[in-house]
C-alpha positions in Angstrom: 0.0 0.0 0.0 2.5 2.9 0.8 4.2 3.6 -2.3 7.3 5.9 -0.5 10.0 3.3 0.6 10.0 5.0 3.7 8.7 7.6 6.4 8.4 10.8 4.3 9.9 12.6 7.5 13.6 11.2 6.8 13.4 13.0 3.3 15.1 16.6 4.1 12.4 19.5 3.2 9.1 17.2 3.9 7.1 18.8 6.5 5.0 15.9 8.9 2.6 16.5 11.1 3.6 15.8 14.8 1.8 15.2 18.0 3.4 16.8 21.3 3.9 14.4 24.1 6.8 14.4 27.3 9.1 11.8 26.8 11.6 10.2 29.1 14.3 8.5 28.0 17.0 6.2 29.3 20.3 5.3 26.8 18.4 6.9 24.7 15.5 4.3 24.2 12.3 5.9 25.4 10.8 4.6 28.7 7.7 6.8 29.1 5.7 8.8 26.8 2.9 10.7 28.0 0.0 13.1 26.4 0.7 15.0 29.9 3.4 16.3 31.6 5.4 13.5 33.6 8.3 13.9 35.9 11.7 13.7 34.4 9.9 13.6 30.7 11.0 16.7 28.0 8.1 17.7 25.3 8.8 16.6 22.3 7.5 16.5 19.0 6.3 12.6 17.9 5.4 12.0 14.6 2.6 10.4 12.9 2.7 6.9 11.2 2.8 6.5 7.2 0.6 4.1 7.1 -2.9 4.3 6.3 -4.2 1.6 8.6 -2.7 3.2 11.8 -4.1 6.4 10.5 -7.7 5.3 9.8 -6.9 3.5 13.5 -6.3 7.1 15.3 -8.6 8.8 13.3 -11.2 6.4 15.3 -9.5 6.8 18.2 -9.8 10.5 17.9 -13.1 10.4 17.5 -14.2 8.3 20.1 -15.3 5.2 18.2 -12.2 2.9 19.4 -10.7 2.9 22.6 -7.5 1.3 21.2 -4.2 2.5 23.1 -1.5 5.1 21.7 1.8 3.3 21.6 4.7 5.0 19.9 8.3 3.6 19.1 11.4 5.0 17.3 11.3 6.0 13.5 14.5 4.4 12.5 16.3 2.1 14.9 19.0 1.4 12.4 19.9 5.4 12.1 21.0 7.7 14.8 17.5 9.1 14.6 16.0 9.8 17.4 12.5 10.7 16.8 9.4 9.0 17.6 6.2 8.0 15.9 2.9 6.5 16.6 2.6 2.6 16.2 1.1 0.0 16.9 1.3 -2.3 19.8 4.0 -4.6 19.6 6.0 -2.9 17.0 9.6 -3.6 18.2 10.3 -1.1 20.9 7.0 0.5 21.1 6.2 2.5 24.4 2.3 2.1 25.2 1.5 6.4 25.8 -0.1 7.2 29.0 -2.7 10.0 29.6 -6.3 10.3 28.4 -6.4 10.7 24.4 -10.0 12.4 24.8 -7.5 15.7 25.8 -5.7 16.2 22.8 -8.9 14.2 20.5 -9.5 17.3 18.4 -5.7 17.5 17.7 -5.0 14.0 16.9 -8.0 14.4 14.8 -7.1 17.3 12.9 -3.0 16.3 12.9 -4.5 12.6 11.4 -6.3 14.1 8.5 -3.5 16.7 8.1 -1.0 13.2 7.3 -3.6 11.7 5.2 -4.2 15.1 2.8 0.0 15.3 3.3 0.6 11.6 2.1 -1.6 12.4 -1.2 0.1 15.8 -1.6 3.5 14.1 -1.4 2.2 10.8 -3.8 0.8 13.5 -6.1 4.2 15.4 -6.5 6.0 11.9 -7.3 3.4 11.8 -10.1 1.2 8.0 -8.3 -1.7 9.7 -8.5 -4.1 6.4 -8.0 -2.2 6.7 -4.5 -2.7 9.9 -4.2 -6.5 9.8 -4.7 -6.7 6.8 -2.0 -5.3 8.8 0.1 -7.4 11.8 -0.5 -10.4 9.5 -0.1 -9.2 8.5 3.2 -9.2 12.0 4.6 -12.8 12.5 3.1 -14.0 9.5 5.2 -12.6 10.8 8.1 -14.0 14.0 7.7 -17.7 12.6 7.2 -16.9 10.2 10.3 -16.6 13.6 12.4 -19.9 15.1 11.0 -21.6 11.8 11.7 -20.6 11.4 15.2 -21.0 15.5 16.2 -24.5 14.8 14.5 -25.3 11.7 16.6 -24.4 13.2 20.2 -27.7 13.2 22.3 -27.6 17.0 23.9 -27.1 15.1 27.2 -23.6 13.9 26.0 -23.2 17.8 24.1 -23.7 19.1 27.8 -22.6 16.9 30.4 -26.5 16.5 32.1 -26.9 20.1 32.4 -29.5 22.1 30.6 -28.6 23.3 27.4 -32.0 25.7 26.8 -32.5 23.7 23.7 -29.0 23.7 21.7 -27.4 21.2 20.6 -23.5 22.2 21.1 
């Protein structure tokens, strides 16, 4: 499925979108990633996956229809890279992220659809537009997903149990 041999990150000049999370480290492995800040973690900026299953995956996530857990890992063991991106549990080396994912939803959300529309910008350019356009499909679906589930929130769930005077959030 993904036509780029690798993470578009590691080409110099591509722009990917991040997510900010505290990371502690240890010989330089991470031992703790959090969506919060920890003690003895540093913010840093982790990168999303290339990979349209994990993306369709925290896209869900994001909005509330899976509770599947964050886990995030190195980007290239093999290099002396030392960024992180979101994986999937048990990748080799992946951390499981701790903190409630309902606090940053709306920016995993928007950062998600931000890598798909990226991904079919950057297929696009290399001239695989069939890619492209899957990809660009991808960040459509998402984008209906969220209008679906805003549209199917009872006004109880909009406003926590208290009165709303009639709207709907």
């Amino acid at each position: 499925m993904d036509a780029l041999p690798r993470h578009p990150a590691l080409s110099p000049g591509t722009s990917w979108p991040t997510l900010r999370m505290w990371v502690r480290r240890e010989d330089e492995h991470a031992v703790l990633v959090a969506l919060a800040p920890a003690r003895g973690a540093r913010p840093e900026e982790v990168l999303l996956p290339y990979d349209a299953a994990l993306l369709i995956l925290l896209g869900r996530i994001a909005l509330g229809s899976s509770r599947a857990a964050l886990y995030a890992a190195r980007l290239a063991e093999e290099d002396a890279d030392r960024r992180l991106v979101l994986c999937a549990r048990g990748a080799p080396g992946a951390v499981r992220v701790r903190g409630a994912v309902s606090s940053v939803a709306d920016t995993l959300y928007g950062r998600t659809r931000a890598a798909m529309l990226t991904a079919g910008r950057l297929l696009r350019a290399s001239g695989q537009d069939d890619e492209a356009a899957h990809w660009g499909a991808l960040a459509r679906q998402l984008l209906l997903a969220k209008r679906s589930a805003r549209r199917g929130r009872s006004v109880r769930a909009v406003s926590g149990g208290l009165p709303t005077l009639g709207k709907r959030g």
